[in-house]
RODO-2510 file (C-alpha; in nm, 4 decimals, decimal comma):
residues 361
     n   res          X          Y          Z
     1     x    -1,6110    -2,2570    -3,3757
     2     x    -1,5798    -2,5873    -3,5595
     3     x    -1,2065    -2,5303    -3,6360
     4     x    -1,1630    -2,4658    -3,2720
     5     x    -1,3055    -2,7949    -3,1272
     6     x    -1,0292    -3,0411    -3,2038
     7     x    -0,7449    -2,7919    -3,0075
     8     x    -1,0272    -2,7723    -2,7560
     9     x    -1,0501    -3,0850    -2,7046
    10     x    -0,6437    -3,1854    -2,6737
    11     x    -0,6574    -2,8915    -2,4016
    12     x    -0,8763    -3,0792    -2,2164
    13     x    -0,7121    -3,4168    -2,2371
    14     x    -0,4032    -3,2253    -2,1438
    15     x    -0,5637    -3,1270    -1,8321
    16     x    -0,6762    -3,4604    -1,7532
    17     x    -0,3055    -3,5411    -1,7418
    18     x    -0,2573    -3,2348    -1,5255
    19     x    -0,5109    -3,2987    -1,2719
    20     x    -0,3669    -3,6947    -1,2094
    21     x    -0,0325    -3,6246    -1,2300
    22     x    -0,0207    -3,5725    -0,8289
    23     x    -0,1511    -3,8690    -0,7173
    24     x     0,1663    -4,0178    -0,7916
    25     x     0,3072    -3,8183    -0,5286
    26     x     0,1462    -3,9722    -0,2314
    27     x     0,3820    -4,2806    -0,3445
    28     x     0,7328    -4,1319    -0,2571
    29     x     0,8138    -4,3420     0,0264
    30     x     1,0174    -4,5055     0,1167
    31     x     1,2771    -4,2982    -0,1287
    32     x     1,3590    -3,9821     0,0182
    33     x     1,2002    -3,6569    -0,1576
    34     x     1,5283    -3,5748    -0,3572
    35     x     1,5849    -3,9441    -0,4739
    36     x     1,2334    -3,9383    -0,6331
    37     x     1,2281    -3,6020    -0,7471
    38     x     1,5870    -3,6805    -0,9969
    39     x     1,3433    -3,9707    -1,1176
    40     x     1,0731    -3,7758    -1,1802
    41     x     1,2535    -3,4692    -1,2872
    42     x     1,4517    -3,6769    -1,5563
    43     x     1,1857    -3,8333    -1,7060
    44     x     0,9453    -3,5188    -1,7426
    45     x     1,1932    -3,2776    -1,8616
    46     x     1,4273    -3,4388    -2,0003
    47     x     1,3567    -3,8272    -2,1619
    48     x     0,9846    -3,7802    -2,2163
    49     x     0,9699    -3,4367    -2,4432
    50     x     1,3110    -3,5382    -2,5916
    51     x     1,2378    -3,8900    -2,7224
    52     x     0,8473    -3,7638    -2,8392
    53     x     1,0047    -3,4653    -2,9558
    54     x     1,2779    -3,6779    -3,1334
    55     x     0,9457    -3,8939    -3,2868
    56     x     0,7812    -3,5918    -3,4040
    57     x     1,0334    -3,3265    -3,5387
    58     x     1,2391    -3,4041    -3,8261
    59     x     1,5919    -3,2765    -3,7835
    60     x     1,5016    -3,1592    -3,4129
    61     x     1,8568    -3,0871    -3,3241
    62     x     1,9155    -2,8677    -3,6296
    63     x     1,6152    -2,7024    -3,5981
    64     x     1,6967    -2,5942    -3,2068
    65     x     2,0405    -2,4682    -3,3642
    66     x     1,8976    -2,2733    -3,6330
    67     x     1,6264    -2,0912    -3,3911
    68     x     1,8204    -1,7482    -3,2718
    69     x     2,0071    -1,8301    -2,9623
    70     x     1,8267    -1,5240    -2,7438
    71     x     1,4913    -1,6728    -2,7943
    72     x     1,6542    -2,0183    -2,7210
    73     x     1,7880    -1,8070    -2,4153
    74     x     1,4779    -1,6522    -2,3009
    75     x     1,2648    -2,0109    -2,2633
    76     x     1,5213    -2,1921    -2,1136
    77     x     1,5422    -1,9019    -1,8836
    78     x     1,1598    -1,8992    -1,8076
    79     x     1,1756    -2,2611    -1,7389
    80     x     1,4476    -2,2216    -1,4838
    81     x     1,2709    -1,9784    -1,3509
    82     x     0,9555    -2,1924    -1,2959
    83     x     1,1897    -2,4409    -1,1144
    84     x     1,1982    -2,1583    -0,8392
    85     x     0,8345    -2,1223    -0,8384
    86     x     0,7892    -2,5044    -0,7901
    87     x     1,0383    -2,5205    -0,5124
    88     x     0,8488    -2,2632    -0,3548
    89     x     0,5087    -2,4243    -0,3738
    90     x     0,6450    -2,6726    -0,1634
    91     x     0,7415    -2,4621     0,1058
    92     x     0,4163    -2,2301     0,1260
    93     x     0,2261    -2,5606     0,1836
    94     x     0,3948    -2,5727     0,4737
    95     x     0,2927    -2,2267     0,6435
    96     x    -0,0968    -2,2098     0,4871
    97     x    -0,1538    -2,5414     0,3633
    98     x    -0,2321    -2,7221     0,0468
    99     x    -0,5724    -2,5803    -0,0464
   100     x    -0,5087    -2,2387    -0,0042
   101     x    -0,1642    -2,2458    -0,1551
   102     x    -0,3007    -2,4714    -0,4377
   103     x    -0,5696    -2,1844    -0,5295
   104     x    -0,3334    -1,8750    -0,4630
   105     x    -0,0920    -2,0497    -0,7318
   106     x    -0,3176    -2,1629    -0,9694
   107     x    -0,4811    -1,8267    -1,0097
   108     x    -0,2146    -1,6250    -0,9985
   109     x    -0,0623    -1,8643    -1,2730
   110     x    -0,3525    -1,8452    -1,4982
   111     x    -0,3999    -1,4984    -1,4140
   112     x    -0,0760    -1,3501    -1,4841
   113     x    -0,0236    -1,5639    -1,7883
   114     x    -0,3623    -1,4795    -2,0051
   115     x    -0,2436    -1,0745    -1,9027
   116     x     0,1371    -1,1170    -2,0235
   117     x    -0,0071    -1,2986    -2,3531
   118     x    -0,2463    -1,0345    -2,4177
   119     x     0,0095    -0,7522    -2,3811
   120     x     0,2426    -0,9412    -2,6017
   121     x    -0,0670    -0,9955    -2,8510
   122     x    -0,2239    -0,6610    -2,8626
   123     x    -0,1384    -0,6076    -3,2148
   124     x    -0,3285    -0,9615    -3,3179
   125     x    -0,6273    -0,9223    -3,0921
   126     x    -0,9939    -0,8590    -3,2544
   127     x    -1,1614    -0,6046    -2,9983
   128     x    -1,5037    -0,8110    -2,9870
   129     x    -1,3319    -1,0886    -2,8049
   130     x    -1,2195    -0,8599    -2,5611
   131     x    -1,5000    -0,8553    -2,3219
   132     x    -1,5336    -1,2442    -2,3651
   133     x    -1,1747    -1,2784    -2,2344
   134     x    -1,2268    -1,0288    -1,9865
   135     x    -1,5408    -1,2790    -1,8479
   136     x    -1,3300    -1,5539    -1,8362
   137     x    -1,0782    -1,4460    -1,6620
   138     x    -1,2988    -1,3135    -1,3829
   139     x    -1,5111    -1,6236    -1,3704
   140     x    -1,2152    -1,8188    -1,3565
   141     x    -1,0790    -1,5799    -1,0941
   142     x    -1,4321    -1,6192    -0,9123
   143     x    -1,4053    -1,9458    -0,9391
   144     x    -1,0432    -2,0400    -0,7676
   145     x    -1,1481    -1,7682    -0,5262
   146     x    -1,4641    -2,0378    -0,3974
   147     x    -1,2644    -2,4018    -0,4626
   148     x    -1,0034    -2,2439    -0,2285
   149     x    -1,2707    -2,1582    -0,0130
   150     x    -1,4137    -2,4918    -0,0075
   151     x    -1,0403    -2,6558     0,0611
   152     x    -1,0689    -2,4430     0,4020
   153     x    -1,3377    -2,5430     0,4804
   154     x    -1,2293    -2,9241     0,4620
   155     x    -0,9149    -2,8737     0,6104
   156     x    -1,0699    -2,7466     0,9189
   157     x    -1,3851    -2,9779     0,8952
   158     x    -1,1514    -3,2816     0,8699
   159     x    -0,8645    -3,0848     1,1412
   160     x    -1,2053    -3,0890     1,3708
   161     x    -1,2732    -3,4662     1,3266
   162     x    -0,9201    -3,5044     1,4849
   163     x    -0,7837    -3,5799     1,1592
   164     x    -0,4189    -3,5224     1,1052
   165     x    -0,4047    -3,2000     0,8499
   166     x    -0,1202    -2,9055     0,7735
   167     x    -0,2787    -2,6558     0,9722
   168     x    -0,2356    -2,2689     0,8686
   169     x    -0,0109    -2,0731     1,0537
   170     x    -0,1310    -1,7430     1,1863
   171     x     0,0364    -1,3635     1,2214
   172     x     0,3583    -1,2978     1,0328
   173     x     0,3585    -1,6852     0,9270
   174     x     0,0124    -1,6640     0,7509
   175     x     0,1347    -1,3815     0,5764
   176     x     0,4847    -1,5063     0,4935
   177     x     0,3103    -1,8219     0,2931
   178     x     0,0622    -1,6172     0,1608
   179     x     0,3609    -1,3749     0,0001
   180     x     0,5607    -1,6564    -0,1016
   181     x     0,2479    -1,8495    -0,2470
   182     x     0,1575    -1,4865    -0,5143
   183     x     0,5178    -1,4831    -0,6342
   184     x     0,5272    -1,8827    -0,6871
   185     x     0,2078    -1,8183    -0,8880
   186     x     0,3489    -1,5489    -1,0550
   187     x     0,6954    -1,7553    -1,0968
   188     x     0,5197    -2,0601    -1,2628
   189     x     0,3280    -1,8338    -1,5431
   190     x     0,6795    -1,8250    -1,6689
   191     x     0,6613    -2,2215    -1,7811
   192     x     0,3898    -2,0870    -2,0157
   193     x     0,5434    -1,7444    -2,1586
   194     x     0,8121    -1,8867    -2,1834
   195     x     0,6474    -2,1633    -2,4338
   196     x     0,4143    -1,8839    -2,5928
   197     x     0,7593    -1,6588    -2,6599
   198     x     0,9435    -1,9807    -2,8640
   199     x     0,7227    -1,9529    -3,1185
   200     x     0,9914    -1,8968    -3,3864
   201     x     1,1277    -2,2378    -3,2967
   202     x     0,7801    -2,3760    -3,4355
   203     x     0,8280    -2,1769    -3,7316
   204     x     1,1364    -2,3772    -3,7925
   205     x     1,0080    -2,6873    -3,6603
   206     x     0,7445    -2,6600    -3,9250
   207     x     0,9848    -2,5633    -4,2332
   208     x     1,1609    -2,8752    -4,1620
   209     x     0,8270    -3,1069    -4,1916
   210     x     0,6780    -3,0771    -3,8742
   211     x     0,3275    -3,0698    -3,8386
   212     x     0,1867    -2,7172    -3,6731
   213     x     0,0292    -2,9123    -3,3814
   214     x     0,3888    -3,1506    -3,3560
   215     x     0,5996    -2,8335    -3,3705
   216     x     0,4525    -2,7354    -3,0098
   217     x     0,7293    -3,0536    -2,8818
   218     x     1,0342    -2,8262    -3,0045
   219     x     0,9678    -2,5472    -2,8114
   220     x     0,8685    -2,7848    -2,5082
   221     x     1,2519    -2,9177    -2,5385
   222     x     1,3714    -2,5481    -2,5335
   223     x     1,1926    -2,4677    -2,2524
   224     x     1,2344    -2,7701    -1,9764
   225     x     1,6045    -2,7383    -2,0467
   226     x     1,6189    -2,4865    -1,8058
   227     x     1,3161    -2,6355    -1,5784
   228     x     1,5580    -2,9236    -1,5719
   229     x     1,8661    -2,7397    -1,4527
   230     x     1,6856    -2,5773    -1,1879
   231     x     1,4645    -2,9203    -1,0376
   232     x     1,7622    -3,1359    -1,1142
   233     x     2,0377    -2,8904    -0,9700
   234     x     1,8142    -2,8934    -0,6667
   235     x     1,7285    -3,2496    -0,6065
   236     x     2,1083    -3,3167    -0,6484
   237     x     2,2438    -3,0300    -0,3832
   238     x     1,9790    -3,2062    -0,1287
   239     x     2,1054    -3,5119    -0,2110
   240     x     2,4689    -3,4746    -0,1769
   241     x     2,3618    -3,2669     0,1599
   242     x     2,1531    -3,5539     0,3412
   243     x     2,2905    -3,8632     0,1845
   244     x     2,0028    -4,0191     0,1750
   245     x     1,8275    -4,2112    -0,1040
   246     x     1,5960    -4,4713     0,0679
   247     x     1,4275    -4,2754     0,3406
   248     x     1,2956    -4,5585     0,5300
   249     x     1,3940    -4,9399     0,4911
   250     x     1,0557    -5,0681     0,4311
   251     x     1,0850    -5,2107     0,1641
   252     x     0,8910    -5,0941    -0,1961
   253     x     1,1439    -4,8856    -0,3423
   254     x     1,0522    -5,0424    -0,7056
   255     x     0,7380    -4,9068    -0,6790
   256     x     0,8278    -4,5542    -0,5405
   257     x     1,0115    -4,6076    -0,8795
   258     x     0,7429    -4,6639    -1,0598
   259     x     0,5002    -4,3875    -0,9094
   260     x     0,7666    -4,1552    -1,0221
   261     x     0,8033    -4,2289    -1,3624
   262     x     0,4261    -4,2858    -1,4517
   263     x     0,4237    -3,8881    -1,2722
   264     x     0,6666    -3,7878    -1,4710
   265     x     0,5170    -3,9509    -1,8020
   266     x     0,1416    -3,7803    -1,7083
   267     x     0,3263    -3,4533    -1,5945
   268     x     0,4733    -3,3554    -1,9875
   269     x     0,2066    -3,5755    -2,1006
   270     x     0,0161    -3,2993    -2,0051
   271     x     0,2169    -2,9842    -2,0878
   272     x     0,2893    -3,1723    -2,4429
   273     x    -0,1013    -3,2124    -2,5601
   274     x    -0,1591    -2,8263    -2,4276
   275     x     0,1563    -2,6691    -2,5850
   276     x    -0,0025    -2,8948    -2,9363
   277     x    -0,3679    -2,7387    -2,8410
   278     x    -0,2405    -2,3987    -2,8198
   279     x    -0,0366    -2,3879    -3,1011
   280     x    -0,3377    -2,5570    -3,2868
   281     x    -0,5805    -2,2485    -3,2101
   282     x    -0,2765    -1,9755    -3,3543
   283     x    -0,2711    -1,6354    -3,2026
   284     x    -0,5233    -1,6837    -2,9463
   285     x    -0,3893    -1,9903    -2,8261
   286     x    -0,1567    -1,7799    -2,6143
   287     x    -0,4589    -1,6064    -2,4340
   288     x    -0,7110    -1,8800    -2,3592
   289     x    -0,4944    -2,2420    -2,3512
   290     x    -0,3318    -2,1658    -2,0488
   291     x    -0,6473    -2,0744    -1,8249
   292     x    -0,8954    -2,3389    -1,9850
   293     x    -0,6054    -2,5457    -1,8948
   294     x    -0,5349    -2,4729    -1,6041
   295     x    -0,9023    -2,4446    -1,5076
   296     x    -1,0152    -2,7704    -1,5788
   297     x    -0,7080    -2,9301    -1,4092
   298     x    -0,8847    -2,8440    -1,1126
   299     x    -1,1997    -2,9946    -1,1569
   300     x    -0,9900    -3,2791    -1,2723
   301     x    -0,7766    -3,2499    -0,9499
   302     x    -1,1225    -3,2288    -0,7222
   303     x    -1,2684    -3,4910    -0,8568
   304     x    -0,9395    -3,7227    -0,8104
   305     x    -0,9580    -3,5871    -0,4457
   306     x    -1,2738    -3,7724    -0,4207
   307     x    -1,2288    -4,0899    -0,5901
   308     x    -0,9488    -4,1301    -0,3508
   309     x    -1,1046    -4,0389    -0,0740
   310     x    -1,0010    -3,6894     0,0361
   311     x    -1,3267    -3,5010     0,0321
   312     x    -1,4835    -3,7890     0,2570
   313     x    -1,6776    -3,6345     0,5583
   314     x    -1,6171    -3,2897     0,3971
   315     x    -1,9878    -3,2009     0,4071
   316     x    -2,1476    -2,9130     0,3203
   317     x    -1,7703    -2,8086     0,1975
   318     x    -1,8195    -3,0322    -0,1201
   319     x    -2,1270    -2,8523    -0,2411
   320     x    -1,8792    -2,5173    -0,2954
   321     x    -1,6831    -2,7021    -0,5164
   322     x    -1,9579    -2,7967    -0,7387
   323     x    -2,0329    -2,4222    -0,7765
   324     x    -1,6561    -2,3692    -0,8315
   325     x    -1,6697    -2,6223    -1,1558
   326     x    -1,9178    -2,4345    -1,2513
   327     x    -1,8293    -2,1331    -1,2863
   328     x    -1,4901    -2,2849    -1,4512
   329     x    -1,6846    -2,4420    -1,7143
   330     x    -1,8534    -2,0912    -1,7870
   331     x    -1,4840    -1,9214    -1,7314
   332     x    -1,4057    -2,1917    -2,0353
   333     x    -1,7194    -2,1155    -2,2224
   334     x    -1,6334    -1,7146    -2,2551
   335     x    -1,2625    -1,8462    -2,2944
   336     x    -1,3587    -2,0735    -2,5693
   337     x    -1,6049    -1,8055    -2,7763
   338     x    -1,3258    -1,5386    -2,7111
   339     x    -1,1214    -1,7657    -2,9441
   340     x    -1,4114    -1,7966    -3,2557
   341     x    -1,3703    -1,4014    -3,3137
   342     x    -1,1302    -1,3502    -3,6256
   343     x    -0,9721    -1,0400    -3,7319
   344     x    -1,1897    -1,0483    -4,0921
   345     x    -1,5206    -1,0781    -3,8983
   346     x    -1,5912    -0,7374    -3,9397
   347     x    -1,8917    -0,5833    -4,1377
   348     x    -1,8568    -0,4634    -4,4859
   349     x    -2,1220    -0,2016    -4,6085
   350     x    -2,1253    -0,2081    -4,9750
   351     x    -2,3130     0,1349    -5,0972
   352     x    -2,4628     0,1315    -5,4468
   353     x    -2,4211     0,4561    -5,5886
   354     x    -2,6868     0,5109    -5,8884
   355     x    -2,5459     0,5307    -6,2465
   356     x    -2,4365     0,8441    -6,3697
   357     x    -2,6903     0,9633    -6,5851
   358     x    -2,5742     0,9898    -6,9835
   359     x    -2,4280     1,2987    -7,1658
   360     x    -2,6372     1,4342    -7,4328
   361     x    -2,5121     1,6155    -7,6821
***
């Protein structure tokens, strides 16, 4: 367990970063979504993991071109195809509303992820952890199934105090947000198979003097390329299509600026001490950094909420999400011990047979 704490213990710094990230977001104005989103978009994907990456990774360049060009494929593909997912966060919020879509996504994330990286891992799993995985994942399930709960139930606690709230749409609206919210969850899994499935580029990252922790940066670069194609791409069509950069002339556009730099510097910030936990803790990395990631993000997020005010007047609401972190830090717990099994902690019976009794002649 010892061996494991340190990675532990970048994962959850990592989702420290994860669960802040957002705030930055209530900042955009008075640029207009698309004008902040190149910002943040070019200094998350591309200028952040490039120059750490660059600081980190001798030979960086040389490494990416010696790593085989369908695995260099595959991530930039998965990232791209996390771009989708993202877009499409945005526009379930709009039919059921941040809390539930903000559940549905993260679970389905986590979910799908840990199931994908233990199908790919079968070969390196040691059976006892198993059932300790299993645990996890349905605490952590459990879990995201009550903070969503609780997110309801402030939404329409606060909606009831005549404060102004996205409401939920009902009938074939309800269930059109609710469909688009699964496959956005399922979509942004792909950021992290996608990173778990460049592990080769690590490999080389490493035979060129990078540390194993530091090679986790290489296969960031690999991946984002393709997260940056897609965010960028689509920040730029709006762009062109509106014409719009400063949304309202109010005046604080160097601090909309700002807002979306410092998001994009705590958004890889994040994904860059994660990918290093993960590819600290080897094999199982793949199975139990993305959901103890992910997990504790959330009670990072929550508590965030509340510092700033969100949860205020929530009432009885709030206690649910006290029950949620706990059951994520049990989720982590299993998560966590799942990870201490190794593949040579099995039992070895040694049977002394007695000595073969001597010839006489």
């Amino acid at each position: 367990m010892n061996e494991l704490m340190l990675p532990i213990m970048i994962v959850v710094l990592a989702s420290v970063f994860q669960g802040t990230f957002g705030i930055g977001m209530k900042y955009v104005k008075p640029l207009s979504w698309e004008a902040w989103w190149v910002v943040q978009s070019l200094v998350a994907m591309l200028l952040f993991p490039l120059i750490w990456a660059l600081i980190v990774t001798p030979d960086l360049f040389t490494v990416i071109s010696k790593a085989s060009m369908t695995e260099v494929a595959a991530g930039a593909t998965m990232g791209f195809l996390w771009g989708i997912g993202g877009i499409m966060f945005g526009i379930s919020v709009g039919y059921i509303g941040m809390s539930l879509t903000y559940g549905i996504v993260m679970g389905g994330c986590g979910i799908a992820a840990t199931i994908i990286a233990l199908i790919q891992g079968a070969d390196t799993i040691v059976p006892a952890s198993i059932p300790f995985t299993i645990l996890g994942l349905v605490l952590y399930a459990l879990a995201l199934v009550v903070v969503t709960i609780a997110g309801l139930k402030r939404d329409k606690i606060l909606a009831e105090a005549g404060q102004e709230l996205q409401g939920i749409a009902k009938g074939a609206a309800l269930r059109k947000g609710l469909i688009i919210a699964v496959v956005c969850g399922l979509l942004s899994s792909l950021l992290f198979i996608g990173f778990n499935n460049t592990g080769g580029i690590g490999e080389i990252a490493q035979e060129h003097g990078a540390s194993v922790r530091n090679s986790a940066l290489a296969r960031w670069v690999v991946v984002l390329m393709g997260a940056l194609v897609m965010n960028l791409g689509y920040a730029l069509i709006l762009l062109a299509k509106n014409k719009t950069v400063i949304a309202e002339k109010t005046g604080g556009v160097g601090k909309a600026i700002m807002w979306a730099v410092i998001t994009g510097l705590l958004w890889f910030a994040a994904l860059g001490t994660m990918g290093q936990g993960s590819a600290m803790m080897g094999d199982i990395g793949a199975i139990i950094a993305t959901p103890i990631f992910l997990a504790l993000s959330l009670i990072v997020s929550n508590v965030a909420a509340m510092i700033t005010g969100e949860w205020k007047g929530a009432g009885k609401a709030l206690n649910l999400v006290f029950v949620g972190v706990a059951l994520i830090v049990l989720a982590a717990g299993a998560l966590s011990y799942a990870g201490t099994f190794k593949a040579d902690d099995s039992v070895v019976v040694v049977v002394e047979l007695p000595d073969a009794p001597a010839l006489t002649e």
